[in-house]
LOBA-577262 format. One record per residue: residue in one letter; x, y, z of N, C-alpha, C in turn. Coordinates in steps of 0.05 Angstrom, whole numbers. Layout:
+--------+--------+--------+--------+--------+---------+--------+--------+--------+--------+
! residu !  neast ! nnorth !    nup ! caeast ! canorth !   caup !  ceast ! cnorth !    cup !
+--------+--------+--------+--------+--------+---------+--------+--------+--------+--------+
!      A !      X !      Y !      Z !      X !       Y !      Z !      X !      Y !      Z !
...
+--------+--------+--------+--------+--------+---------+--------+--------+--------+--------+
This chain:
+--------+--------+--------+--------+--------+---------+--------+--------+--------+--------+
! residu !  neast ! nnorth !    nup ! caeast ! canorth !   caup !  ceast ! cnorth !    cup !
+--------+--------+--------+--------+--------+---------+--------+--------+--------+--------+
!      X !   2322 !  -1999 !    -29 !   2326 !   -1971 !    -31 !   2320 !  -1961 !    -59 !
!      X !   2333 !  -1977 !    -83 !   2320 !   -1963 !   -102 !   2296 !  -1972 !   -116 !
!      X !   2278 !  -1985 !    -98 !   2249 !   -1985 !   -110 !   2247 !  -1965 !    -94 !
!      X !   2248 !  -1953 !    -64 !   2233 !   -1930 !    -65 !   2244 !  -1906 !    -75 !
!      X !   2267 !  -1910 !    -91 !   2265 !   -1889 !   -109 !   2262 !  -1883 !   -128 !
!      X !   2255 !  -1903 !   -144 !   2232 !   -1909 !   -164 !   2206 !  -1895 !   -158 !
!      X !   2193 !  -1900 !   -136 !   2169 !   -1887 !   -127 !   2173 !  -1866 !   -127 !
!      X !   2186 !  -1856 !   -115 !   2185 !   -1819 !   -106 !   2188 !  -1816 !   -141 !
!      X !   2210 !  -1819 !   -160 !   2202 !   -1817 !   -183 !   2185 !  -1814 !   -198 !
!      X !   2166 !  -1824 !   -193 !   2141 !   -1839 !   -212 !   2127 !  -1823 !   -197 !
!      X !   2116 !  -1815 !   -176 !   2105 !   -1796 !   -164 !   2107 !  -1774 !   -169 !
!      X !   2131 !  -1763 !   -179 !   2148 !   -1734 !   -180 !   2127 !  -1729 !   -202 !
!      X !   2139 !  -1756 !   -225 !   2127 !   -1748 !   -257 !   2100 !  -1745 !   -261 !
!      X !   2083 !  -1762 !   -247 !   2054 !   -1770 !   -239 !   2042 !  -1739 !   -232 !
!      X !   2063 !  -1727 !   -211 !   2049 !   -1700 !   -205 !   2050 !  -1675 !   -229 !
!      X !   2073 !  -1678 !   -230 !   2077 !   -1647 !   -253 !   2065 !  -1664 !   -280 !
!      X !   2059 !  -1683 !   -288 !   2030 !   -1684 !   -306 !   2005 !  -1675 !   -295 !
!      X !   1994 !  -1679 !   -277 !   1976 !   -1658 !   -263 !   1984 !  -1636 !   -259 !
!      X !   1998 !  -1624 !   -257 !   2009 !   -1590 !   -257 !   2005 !  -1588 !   -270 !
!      X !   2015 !  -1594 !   -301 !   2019 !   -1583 !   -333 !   1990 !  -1588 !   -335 !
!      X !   1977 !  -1607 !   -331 !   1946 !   -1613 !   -342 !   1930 !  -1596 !   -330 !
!      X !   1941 !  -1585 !   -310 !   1919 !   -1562 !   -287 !   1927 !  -1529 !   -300 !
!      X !   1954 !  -1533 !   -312 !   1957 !   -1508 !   -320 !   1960 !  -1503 !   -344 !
!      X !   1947 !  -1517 !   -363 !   1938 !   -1521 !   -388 !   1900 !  -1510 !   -385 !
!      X !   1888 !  -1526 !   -370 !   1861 !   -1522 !   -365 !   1860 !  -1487 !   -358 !
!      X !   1877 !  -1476 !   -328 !   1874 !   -1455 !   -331 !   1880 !  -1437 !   -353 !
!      X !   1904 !  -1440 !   -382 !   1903 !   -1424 !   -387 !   1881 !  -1421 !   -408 !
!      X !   1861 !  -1445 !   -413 !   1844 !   -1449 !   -431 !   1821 !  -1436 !   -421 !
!      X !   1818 !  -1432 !   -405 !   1789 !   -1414 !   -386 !   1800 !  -1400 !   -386 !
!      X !   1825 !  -1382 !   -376 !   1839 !   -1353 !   -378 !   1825 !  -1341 !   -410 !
!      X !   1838 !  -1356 !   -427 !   1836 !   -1345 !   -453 !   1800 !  -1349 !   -465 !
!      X !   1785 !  -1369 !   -457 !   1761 !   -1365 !   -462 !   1756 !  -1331 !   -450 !
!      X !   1754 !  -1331 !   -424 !   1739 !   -1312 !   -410 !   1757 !  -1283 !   -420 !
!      X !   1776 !  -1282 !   -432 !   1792 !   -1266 !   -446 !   1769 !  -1260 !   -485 !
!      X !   1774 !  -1276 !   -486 !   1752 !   -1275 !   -512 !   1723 !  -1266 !   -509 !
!      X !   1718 !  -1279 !   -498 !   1687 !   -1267 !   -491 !   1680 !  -1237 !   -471 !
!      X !   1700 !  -1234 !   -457 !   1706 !   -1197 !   -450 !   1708 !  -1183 !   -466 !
!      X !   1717 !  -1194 !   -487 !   1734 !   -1175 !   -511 !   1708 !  -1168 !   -526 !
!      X !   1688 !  -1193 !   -533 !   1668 !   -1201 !   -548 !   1651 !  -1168 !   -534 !
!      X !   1645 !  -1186 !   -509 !   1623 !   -1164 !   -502 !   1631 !  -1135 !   -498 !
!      X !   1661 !  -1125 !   -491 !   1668 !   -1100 !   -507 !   1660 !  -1085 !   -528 !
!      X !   1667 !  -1110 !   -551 !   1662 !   -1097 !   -579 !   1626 !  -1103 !   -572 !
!      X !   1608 !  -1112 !   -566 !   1576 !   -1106 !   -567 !   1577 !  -1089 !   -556 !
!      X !   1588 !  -1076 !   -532 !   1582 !   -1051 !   -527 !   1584 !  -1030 !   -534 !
!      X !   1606 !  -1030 !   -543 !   1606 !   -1008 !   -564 !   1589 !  -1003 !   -584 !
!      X !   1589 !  -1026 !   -600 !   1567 !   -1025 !   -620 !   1536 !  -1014 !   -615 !
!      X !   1530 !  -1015 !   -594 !   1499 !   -1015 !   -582 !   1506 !   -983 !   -573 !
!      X !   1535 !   -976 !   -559 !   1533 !    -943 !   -553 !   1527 !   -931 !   -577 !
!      X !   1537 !   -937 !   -595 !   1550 !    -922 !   -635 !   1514 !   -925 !   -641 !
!      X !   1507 !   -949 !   -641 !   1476 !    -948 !   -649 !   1455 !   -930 !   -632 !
!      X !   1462 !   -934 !   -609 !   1446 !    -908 !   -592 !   1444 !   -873 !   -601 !
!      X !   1475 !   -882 !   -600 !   1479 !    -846 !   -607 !   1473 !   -838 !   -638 !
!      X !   1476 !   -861 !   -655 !   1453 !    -849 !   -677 !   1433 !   -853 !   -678 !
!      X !   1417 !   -862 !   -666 !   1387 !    -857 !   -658 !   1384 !   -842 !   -647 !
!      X !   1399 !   -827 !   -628 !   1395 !    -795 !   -615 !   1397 !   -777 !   -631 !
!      X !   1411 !   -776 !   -651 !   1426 !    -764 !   -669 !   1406 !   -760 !   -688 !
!      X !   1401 !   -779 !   -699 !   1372 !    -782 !   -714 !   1348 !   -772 !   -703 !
!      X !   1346 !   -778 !   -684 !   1314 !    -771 !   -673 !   1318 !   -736 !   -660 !
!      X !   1339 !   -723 !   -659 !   1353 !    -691 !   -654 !   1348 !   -685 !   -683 !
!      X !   1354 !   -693 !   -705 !   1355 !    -685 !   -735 !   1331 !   -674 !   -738 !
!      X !   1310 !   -706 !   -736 !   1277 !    -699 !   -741 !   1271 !   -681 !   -718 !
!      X !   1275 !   -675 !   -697 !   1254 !    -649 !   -690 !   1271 !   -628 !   -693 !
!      X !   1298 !   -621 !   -697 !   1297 !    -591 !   -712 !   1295 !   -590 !   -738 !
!      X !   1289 !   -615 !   -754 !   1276 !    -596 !   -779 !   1247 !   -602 !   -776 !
!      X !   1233 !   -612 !   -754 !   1210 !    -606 !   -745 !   1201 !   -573 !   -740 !
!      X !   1223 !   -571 !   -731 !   1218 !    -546 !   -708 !   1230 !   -521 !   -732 !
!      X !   1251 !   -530 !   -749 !   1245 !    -506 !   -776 !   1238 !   -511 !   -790 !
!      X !   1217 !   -527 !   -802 !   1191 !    -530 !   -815 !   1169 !   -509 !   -804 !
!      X !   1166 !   -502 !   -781 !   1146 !    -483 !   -778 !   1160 !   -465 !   -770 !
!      X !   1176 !   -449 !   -768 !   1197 !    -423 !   -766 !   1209 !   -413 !   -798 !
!      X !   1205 !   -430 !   -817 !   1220 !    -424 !   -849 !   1191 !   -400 !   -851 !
!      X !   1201 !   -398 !   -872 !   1175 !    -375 !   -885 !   1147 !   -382 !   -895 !
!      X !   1146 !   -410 !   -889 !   1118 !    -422 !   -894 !   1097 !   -411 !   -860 !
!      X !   1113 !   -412 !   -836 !   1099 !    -406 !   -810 !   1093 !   -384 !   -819 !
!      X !   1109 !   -354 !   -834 !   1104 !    -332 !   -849 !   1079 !   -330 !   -864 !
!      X !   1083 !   -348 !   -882 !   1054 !    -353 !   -894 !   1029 !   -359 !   -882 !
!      X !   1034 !   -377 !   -873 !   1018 !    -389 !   -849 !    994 !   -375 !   -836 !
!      X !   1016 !   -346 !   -826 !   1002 !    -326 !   -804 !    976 !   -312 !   -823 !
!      X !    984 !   -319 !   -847 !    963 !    -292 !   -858 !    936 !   -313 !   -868 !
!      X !    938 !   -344 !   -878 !    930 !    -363 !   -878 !    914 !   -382 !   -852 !
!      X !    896 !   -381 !   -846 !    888 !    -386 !   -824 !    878 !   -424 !   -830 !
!      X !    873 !   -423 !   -852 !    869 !    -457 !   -856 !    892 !   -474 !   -864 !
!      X !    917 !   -456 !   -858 !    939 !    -478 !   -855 !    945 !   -485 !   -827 !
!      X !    933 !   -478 !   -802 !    945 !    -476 !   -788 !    942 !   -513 !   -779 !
!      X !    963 !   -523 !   -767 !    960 !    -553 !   -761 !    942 !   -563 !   -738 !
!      X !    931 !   -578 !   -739 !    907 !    -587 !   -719 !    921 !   -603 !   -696 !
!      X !    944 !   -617 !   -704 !    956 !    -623 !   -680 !    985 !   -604 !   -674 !
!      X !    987 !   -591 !   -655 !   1014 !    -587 !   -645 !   1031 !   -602 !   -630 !
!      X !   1052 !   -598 !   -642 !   1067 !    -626 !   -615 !   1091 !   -600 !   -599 !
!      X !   1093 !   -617 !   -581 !   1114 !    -597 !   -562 !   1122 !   -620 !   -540 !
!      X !   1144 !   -626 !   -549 !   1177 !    -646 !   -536 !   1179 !   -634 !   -505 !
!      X !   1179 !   -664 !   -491 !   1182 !    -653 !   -465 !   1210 !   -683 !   -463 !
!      X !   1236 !   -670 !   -454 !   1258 !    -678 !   -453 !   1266 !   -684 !   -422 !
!      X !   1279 !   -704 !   -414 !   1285 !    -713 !   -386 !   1317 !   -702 !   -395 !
!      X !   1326 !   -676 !   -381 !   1355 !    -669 !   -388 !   1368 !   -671 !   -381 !
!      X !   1376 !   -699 !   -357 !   1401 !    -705 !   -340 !   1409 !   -727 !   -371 !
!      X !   1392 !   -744 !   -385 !   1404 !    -758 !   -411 !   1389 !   -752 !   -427 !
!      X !   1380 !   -734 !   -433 !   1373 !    -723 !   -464 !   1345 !   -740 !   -477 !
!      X !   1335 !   -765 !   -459 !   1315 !    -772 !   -466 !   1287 !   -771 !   -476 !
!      X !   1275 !   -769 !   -486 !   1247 !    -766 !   -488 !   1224 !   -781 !   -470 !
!      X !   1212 !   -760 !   -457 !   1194 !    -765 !   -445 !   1163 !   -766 !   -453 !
!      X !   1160 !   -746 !   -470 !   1133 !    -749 !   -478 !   1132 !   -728 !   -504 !
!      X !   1108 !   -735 !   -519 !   1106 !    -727 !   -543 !   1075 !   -714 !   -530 !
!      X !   1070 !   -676 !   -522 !   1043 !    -675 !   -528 !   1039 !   -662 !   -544 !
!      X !   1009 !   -672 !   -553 !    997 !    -660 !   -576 !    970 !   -648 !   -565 !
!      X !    972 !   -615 !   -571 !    948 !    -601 !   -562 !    940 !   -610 !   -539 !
!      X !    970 !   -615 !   -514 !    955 !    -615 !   -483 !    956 !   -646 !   -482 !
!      X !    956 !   -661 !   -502 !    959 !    -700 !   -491 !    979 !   -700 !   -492 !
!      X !    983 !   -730 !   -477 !   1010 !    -741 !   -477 !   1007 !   -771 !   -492 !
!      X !   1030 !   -767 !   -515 !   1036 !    -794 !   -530 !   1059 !   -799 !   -521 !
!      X !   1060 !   -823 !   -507 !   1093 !    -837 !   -501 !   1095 !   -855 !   -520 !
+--------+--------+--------+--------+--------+---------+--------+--------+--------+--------+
C-alpha cells in the first residue's frame, strides 16, 4: 500500500512540473506576442506622424505654389507677357483621402 502511494505521489509531483513548465512557456509567448503588438503599435504610429507630414508638407508647397502666382508678381506678370510660365501645373486631388492623383502640365499628366 505504501509503494502505491509513493506512486500517486511522484506522479502528482511529475505532473504539476509539467503544469508550471506549461505555464511558464505560456506566459513567455503571452509576453513575447505582448511586446511585439506594442512594437508594431508604436511603427504605426510612427509611419501615421510621417504620413501626415508629408501631407502637410506637400499642402505647404502647393499653396505657396499657388500664392506665388496670386502675390503681386501674377500683377506684374499681366502687363509682362514674357514672364508668363511655359508650363502650368493644375493638381487634380482624389478627395475621399486628400491624395494626389496627377500633376498636369499644359493638358499632360505627370504621375
Amino acid at each position: 500500500m505504501e509503494e502505491l502511494l509513493n506512486q500517486v505521489s511522484s506522479i502528482r509531483k511529475e505532473r504539476e512540473l509539467y503544469e508550471a513548465s506549461a505555464k511558464s512557456k505560456e506566459n513567455t509567448t503571452k509576453q513575447k506576442a505582448e511586446t511585439n503588438l506594442q512594437k508594431y503599435k508604436d511603427d504605426i504610429k510612427k509611419l501615421e506622424i510621417e504620413i501626415s507630414q508629408l501631407r502637410l508638407k506637400t499642402d505647404s508647397s502647393q499653396i505657396a505654389a499657388l500664392k506665388r502666382g496670386i502675390n503681386g508678381s501674377y500683377a506684374n506678370g499681366l502687363a509682362d507677357v514674357t514672364n508668363f510660365p511655359k508650363r502650368v501645373p493644375s493638381v487634380i486631388y482624389e478627395w475621399n483621402c486628400g491624395e494626389i492623383l496627377g500633376i498636369f502640365w499644359n493638358g499632360r499628366c505627370e504621375t
